[in-house]
Each structure stands twice: as structure tokens, then as C-alpha cells.
C-alpha positions as CSV (number, residue, x, y, z in Angstrom):
1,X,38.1,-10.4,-46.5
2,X,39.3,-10.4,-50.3
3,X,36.9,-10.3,-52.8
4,X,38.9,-11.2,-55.0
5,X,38.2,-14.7,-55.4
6,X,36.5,-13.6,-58.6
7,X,36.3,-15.6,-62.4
8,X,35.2,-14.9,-65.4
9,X,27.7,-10.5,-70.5
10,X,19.9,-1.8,-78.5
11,X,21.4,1.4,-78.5
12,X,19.8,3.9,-76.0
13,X,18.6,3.7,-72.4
14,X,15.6,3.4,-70.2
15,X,15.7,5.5,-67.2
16,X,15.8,3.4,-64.1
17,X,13.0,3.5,-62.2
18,X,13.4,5.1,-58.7
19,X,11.1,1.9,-57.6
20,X,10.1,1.0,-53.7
21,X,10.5,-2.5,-54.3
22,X,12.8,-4.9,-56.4
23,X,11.5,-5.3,-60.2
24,X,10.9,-8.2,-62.0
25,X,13.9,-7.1,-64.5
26,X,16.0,-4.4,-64.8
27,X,16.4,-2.0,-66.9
28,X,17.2,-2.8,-70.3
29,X,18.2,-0.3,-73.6
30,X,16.2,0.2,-76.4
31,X,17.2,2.3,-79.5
32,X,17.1,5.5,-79.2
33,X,20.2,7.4,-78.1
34,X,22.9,7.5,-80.5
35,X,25.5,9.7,-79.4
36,X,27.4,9.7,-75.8
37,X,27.9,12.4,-73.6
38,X,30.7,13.4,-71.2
39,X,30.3,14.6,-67.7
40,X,32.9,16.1,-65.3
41,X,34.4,13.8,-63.0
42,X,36.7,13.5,-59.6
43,X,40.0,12.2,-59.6
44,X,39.6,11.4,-56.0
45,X,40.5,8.0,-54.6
46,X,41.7,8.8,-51.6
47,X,38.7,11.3,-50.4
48,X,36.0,10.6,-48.4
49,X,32.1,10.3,-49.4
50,X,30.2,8.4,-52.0
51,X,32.4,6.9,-55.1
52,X,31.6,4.7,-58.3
53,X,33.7,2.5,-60.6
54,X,33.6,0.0,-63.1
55,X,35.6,-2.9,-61.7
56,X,35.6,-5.3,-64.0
57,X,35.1,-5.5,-67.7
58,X,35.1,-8.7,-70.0
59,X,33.3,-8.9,-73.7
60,X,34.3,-10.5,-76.9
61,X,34.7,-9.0,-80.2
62,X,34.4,-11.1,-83.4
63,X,36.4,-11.0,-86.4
64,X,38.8,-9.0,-85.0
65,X,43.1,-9.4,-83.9
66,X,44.8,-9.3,-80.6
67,X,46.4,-6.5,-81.8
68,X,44.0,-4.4,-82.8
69,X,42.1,-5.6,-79.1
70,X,45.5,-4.4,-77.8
71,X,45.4,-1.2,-79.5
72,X,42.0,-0.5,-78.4
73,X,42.7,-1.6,-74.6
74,X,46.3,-0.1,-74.0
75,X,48.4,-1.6,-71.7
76,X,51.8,-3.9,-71.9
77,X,50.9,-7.3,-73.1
78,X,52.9,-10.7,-73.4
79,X,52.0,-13.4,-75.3
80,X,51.5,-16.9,-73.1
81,X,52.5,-20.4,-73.7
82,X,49.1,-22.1,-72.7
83,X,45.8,-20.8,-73.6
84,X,43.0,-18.6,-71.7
85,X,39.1,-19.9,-70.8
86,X,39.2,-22.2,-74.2
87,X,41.2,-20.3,-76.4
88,X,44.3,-22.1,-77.5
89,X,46.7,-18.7,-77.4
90,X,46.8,-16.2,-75.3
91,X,47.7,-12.8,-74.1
92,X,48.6,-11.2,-70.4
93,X,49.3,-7.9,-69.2
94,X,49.3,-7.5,-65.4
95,X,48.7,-4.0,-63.2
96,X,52.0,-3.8,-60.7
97,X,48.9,-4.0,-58.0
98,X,48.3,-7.3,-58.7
99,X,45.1,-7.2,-61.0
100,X,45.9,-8.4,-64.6
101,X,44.2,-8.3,-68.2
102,X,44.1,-11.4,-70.5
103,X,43.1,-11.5,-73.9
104,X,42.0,-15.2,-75.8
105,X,41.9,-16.1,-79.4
106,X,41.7,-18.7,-82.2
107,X,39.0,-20.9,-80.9
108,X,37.9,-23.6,-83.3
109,X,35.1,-22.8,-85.6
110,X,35.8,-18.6,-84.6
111,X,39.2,-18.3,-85.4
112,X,38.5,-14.4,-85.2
113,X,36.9,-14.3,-82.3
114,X,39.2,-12.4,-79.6
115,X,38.1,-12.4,-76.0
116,X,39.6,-9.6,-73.3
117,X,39.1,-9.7,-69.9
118,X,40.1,-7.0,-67.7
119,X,40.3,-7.1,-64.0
120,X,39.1,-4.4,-61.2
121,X,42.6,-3.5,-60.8
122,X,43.1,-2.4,-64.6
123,X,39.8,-0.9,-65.2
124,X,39.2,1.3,-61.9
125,X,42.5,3.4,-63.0
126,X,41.2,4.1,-66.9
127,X,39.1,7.6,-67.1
128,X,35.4,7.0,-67.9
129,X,36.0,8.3,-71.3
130,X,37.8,5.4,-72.3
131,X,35.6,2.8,-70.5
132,X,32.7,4.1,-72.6
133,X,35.5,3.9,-75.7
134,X,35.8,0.5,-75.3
135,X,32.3,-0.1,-74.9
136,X,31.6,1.4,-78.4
137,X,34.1,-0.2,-79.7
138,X,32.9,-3.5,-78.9
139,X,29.2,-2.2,-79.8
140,X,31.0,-1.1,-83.6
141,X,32.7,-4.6,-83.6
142,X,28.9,-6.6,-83.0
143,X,30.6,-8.0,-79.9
144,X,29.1,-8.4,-76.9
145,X,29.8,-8.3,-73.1
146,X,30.4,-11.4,-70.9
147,X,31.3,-9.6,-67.3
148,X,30.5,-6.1,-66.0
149,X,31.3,-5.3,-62.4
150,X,30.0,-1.8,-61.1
151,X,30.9,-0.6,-57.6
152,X,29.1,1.6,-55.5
153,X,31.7,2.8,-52.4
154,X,30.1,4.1,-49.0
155,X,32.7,6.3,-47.2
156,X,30.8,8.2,-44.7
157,X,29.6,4.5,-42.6
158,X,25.9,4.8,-43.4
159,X,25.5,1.0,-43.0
160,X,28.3,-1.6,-41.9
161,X,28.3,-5.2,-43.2
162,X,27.6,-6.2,-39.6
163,X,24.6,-4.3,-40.0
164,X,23.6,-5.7,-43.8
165,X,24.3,-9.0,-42.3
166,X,22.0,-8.3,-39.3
167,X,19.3,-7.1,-41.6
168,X,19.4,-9.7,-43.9
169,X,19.4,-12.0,-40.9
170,X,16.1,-10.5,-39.3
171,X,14.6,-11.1,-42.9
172,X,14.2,-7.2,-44.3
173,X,16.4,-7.8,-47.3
174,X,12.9,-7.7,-49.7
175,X,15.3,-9.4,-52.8
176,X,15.0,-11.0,-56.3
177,X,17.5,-13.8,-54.6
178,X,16.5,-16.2,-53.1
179,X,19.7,-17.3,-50.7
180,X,22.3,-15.1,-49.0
181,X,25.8,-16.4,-47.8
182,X,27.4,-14.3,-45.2
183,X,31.3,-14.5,-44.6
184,X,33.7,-13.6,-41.5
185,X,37.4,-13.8,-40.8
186,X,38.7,-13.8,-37.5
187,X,42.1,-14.7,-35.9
188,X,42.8,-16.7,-33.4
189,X,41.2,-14.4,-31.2
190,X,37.8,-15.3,-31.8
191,X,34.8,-13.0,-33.1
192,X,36.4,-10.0,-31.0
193,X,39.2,-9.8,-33.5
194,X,37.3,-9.7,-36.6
195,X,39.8,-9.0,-39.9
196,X,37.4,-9.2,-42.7
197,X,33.5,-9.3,-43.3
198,X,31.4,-9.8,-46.5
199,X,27.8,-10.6,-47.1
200,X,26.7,-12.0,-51.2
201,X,23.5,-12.5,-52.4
202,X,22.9,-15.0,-55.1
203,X,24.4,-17.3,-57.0
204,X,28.0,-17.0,-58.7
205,X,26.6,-18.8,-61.5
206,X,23.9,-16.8,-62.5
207,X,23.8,-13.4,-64.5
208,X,23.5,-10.9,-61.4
209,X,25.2,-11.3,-57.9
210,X,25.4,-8.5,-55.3
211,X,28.7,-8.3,-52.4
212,X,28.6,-5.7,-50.0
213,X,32.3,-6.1,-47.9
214,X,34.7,-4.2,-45.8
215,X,36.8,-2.6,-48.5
216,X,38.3,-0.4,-45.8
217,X,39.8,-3.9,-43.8
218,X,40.9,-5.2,-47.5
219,X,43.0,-1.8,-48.0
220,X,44.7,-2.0,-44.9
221,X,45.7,-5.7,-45.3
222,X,47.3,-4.6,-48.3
223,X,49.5,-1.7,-46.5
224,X,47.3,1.5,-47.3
225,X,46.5,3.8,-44.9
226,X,42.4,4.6,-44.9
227,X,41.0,6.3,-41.7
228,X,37.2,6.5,-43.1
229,X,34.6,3.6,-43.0
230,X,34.7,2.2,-46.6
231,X,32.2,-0.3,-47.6
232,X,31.6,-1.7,-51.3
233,X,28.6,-2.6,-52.4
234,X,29.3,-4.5,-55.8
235,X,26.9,-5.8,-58.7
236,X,28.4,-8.2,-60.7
237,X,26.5,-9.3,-64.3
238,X,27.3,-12.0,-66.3
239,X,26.1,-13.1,-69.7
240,X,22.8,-11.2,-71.1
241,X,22.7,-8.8,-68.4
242,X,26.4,-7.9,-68.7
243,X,25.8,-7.8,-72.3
244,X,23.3,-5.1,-71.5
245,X,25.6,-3.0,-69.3
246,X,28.2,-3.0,-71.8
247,X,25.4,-1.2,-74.6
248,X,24.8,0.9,-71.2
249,X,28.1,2.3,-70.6
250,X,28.7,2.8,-74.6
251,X,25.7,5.4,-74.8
252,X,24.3,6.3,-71.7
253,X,26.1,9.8,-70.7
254,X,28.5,9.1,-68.3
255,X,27.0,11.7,-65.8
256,X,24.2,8.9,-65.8
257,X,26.2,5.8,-64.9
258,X,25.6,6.0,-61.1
259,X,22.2,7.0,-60.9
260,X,21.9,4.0,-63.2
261,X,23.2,1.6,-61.4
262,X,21.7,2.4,-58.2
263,X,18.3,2.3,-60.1
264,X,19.9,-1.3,-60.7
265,X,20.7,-2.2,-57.0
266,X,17.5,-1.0,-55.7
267,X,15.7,-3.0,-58.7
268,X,17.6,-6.3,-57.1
269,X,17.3,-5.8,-53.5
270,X,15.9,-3.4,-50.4
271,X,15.5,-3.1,-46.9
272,X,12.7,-2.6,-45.1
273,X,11.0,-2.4,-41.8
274,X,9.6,-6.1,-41.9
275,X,10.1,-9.4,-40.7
276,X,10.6,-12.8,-43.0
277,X,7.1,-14.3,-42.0
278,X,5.5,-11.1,-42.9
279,X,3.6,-11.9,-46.2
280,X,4.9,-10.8,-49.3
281,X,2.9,-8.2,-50.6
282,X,3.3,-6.7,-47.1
283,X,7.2,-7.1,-47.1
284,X,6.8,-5.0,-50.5
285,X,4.9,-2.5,-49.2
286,X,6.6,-1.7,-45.9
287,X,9.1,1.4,-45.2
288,X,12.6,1.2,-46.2
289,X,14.6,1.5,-43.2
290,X,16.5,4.7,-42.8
291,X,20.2,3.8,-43.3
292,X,19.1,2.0,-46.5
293,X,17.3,4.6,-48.3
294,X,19.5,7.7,-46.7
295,X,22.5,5.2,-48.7
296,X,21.2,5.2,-51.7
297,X,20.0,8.3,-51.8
298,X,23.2,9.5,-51.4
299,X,24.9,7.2,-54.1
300,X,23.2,9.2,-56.6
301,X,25.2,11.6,-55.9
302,X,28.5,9.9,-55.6
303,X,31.7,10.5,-57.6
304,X,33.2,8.5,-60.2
305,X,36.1,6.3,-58.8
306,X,39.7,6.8,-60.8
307,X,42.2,4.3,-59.1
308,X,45.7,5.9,-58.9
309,X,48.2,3.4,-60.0
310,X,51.1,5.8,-60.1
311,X,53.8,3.4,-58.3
312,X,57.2,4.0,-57.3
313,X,60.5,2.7,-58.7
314,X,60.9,0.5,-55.7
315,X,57.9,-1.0,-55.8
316,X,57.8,-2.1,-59.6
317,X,61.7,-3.5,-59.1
318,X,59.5,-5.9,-56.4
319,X,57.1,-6.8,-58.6
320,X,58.9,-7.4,-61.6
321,X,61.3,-9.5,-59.6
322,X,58.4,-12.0,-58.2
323,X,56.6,-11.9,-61.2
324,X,58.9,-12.6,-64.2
325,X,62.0,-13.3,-62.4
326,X,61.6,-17.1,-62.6
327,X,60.6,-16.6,-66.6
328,X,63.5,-14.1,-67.0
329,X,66.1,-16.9,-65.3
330,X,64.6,-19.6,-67.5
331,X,64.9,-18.0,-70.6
332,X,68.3,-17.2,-69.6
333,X,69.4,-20.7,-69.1
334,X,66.9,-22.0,-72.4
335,X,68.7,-19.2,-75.0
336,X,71.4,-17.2,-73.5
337,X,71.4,-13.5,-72.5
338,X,71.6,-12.3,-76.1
339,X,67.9,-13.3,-76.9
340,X,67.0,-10.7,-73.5
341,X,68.8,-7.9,-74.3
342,X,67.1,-8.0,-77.9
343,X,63.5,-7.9,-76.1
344,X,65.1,-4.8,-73.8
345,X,66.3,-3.2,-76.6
346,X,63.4,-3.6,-78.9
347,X,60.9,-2.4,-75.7
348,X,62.3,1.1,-75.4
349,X,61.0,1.4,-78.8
350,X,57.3,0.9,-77.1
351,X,57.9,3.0,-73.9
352,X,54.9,5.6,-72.8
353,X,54.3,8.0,-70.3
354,X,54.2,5.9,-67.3
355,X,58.1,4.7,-68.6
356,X,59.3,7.4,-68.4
357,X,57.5,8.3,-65.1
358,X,59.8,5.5,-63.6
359,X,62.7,7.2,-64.9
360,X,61.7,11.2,-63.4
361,X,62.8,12.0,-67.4
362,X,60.3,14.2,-69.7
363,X,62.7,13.7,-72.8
364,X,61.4,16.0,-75.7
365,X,62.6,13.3,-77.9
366,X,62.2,9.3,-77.1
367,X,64.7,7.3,-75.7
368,X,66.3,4.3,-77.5
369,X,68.4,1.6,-75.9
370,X,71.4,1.4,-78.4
371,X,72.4,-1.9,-79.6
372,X,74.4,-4.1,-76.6
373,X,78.3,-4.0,-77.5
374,X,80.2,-6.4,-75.5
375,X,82.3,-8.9,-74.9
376,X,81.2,-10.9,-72.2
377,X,79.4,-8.1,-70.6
378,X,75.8,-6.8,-70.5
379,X,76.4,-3.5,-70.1
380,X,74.4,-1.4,-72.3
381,X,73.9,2.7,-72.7
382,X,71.1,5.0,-72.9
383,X,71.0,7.8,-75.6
384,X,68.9,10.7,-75.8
């Protein structure tokens, strides 16, 4: 099942309580740290074990550009002809796995307001370093966070969502929710062939929300290869609370971060050897069941997540075909071919590392696209 159906919140840090039972709130910062920290991470996506990885990322920054937002967040953008979530113009840049970033601006009454929002797909492959950039950035700018997604990644099969499900069922999810939803998907075979499983807890509308789904079934409908059990347990925060996470991420060392958030998870939710008709202060006090406290245990000591999104020529030639092939023909037919081979030539003024990637050329100098000289052709040249 695709999680995907997804939409789009003080300086220092409270340590996260290592707490038996869910708290009233979580963690919040408080001024007191005021420098950040880097710790040594694992550029292993592929690997088995315990990973971490902020997956989604949305704030908004006032009295600031596009441009400089741009600047700040990397990445190829476009300009749009409709707007984005209210704002009358806006800005796309999409990941050749499918995720994309979009920034909005020129609201009425905060014409300098500029809002980004950055999917799983863009964020997972950025280095930690320059997640906790952007969060000062946005802390500098007096802006504040609107979405904040961290992911927690079991690979070694500790608990499936069958079993979360089953818990949750039996009433031994002790949680600050008060409804779960579960979700299957089946073929026509029935509940013998099942092709994707999640369980959520809370509301989409309010500031936190827990899914805990079958990532490894969601990689393998997309082509990839994964052999190990792989199963994401997500917290998504909205508004205030994501507002606190982006202050979080800003100064909190990032050899923190996922001790952090599994302070966070446990603060939300935990599973324990009870019943639902068990009163409460019981259902508080009772043992956590094994799988749940050998899980997060061990999530402590998980790795931060960097998605590869190295891709080969073949596979950006397909995406850049379905994606802007229909704008690329429109414009084509709307101004003639003379207007494209302008935009071409003036990009290869804007290439990076991952251009040239596509090309297998490590030029000590950059490439230009020369001026198109022609007749009725297209063809153009490439100088060094």
C-alpha cells in the first residue's frame, strides 16, 4: 500500500523522556542551545537494520524571494501557470522518482511570504547537514514550520503490520489517539494474496498522526529489489508541533535526531500486555510487550537514512518524456522551436554535478551549449 496519499508546523532542546507510558505532550525546546552539532552518519539505503529520515519538510519564511528560497533549497525549479495552496504563483521542481518540491508566494496582505514544500522523495536524498541548514535558515528568517515527517525504518522484522494491527485490535496500543484505521490490499485472490498493509492512528487533520506500513511491499511495486522485512513507522506533525520539530532539527545535534524522535513515538503511543477493558491506570502501568520495547530499543540506535537518487540516463529520458513532453509539444506549437532552444541553451549555463553525471563527463571547465545555427534544423553543438 502507498502512503503516499499525503498533503500538506525557542532555541534548545528538552531531552525526551525515556517514559513507560504516552505523555500528555511532547517534548518541546526551550532556549538554551545555540550552536549545532554534526555527527557521523551512514550512506546506507540499501542495508539492513534500523534507519531514520526526514521525509517530508514544509515551513514558510516571511519577507523573503523565491529565489533566495531556491538558493537555500537547491534543486531545478520551474515557474507554474496556476498557483500552489493559496498563493497566486508558483514554483515546481520534481525528483525523477516521482516526489516533487513546490514553492508559493504573493499572497494577499504577505506579498513576502514564500511557502516551500518538499516531498519524502526530495528530502530523504539531502545529507543531514543540510536538513538542519534549512532548518536554521528558516529559524534566521522568523519563519516557521507547517509539515515535518520523521521515519523510523525496521529492517530486521521485529514487528509486522499484521502484528501492529493485531495488537491494536486486542486493545494494547496504550495511545494519546483516540481511533485507529487499519488498511489492506488484496487481489482478486482474497486475503491469501495480500499486496499492501498499513495501520494510522489519528486524525489527518490534526498536528500529530502515526503510519506504520509495509515499505518493503511499496518498494517492490515500484521495481526495487529488497529481500529484508522493511517496515516504516512514520510521525507526521503539522502546525505547532511541526513548528516545533523544525526549531528541533535546526539545533538539536544531529547525532540526537533519532533518539529524539523515538522519545516522540513512545510519548504518542505503546504496547502493552493489556486488554481494552482493563482500566486505565492499569493499561498505563502494565509491561510493554517484548517486540515493542526490543523495537524501539533498537531505533535508538538506528542509522540516518540518505536516499540514493543517482538515476540512469535511461531512466530520466522516461521521465522527462511523461512528464514535460506534453508541455514541451505545446509550447512548440504556441511559439515555435526557437523560443526551446533558447531555454536549452540558457540551462547549460545552470548545469551541476548530477548534469554532468548524466553525461559520464568530469569537464575541468563547464560546458556551454553554443548558440543554434540553422536553417530549418535544430541541430546544435557542444563545446568544451
Amino acid at each position: 500500500m502507498d502512503p503516499t496519499e499525503r498533503d500538506d508546523a525557542s532555541d534548545g532542546w528538552i531531552a525526551p523522556p525515556d517514559v513507560d507510558t504516552p505523555a500528555a505532550q511532547p517534548p518541546c525546546p526551550r532556549a538554551s542551545i545555540t550552536g549545532a552539532q554534526t555527527g557521523s552518519v551512514e550512506e546506507t539505503p540499501d542495508s539492513s537494520g534500523f534507519l531514520f529520515s526526514v521525509d517530508w519538510l514544509a515551513f514558510t519564511v516571511p519577507h523573503s524571494t523565491p529565489a533566495e528560497a531556491q538558493e537555500h533549497v537547491g534543486g531545478d525549479w520551474m515557474e507554474l501557470e496556476k498557483g500552489f495552496n493559496g498563493y497566486p504563483r508558483a514554483w515546481m521542481s520534481l525528483s525523477t522518482v516521482g516526489g516533487s518540491g513546490r514553492i508559493g508566494t504573493g499572497m494577499p496582505h504577505r506579498t513576502t511570504d514564500v511557502h516551500v514544500s518538499l516531498s519524502g522523495d526530495i528530502v530523504s536524498a539531502w545529507e543531514p547537514e543540510k536538513v538542519q541548514a534549512v532548518c536554521q535558515w528558516v529559524q534566521k528568517k522568523k519563519g516557521h514550520g507547517t509539515r515535518v515527517d520523521l521515519a523510523l525504518d525496521d529492517r530486521e522484522g521485529h514487528a509486522t503490520v499484521a502484528q501492529v494491527m493485531e495488537a491494536a485490535d486486542l486493545g494494547q496500543a496504550v495511545m494519546r489517539w483516540s481511533t485507529y484505521d487499519t488498511k489492506r490490499k488484496c487481489s482478486h485472490k482474497g486475503k491469501d494474496n495480500i499486496q499492501g498493509e498499513m495501520i494510522t492512528f489519528g486524525s489527518r487533520q490534526s498536528e500529530s498522526y502515526l503510519r506504520v506500513y509495509d515499505k518493503r511491499r511499496e518498494a517492490i511495486g515500484k521495481g526495487e529489489a529488497v529481500e529484508t522485512p522493511w517496515v516504516r513507522w512514520e510521525l507526521e506533525f503539522k502546525k505547532d508541533r511541526a513548528n516545533l520539530c523544525v526549531d528541533l532539527l535546526a539545533y538539536l545535534p544531529i547525532d540526537e535526531w533519532k533518539r529524539f524522535t523515538v522519545g516522540l513515538l513512545k510519548s504518542y503511543i505503546s504496547f502493552r500486555d493489556t486488554t481494552a477493558d482493563s482500566p486505565a491506570w492499569e493499561r498505563c502501568r502494565s509491561s510493554e510487550l517484548p517486540w515493542w520495547k526490543a523495537l524501539t530499543e533498537d531505533f535508538k540506535r538506528c542509522r540516518f537514512h540518505v536516499e540514493k537518487t543517482e538515476r540512469k540516463l535511461e531512466e530520466v529520458l522516461a521521465w522527462f518524456s511523461q512528464a514535460m513532453g506534453p508541455t514541451m509539444a505545446a509550447l512548440y506549437c504556441a511559439v515555435g522551436p526557437d523560443f526551446l532552444m533558447k531555454v536549452i541553451e540558457s540551462g547549460s549555463h545552470r548545469w551541476k554535478d548530477h548534469h554532468y553525471q548524466l553525461m559520464k563527463k568530469k569537464p575541468k571547465r563547464p560546458y556551454r551549449l553554443k548558440p543554434v545555427q540553422r536553417d530549418s534544423d535544430l541541430e546544435g553543438t557542444v563545446s568544451a
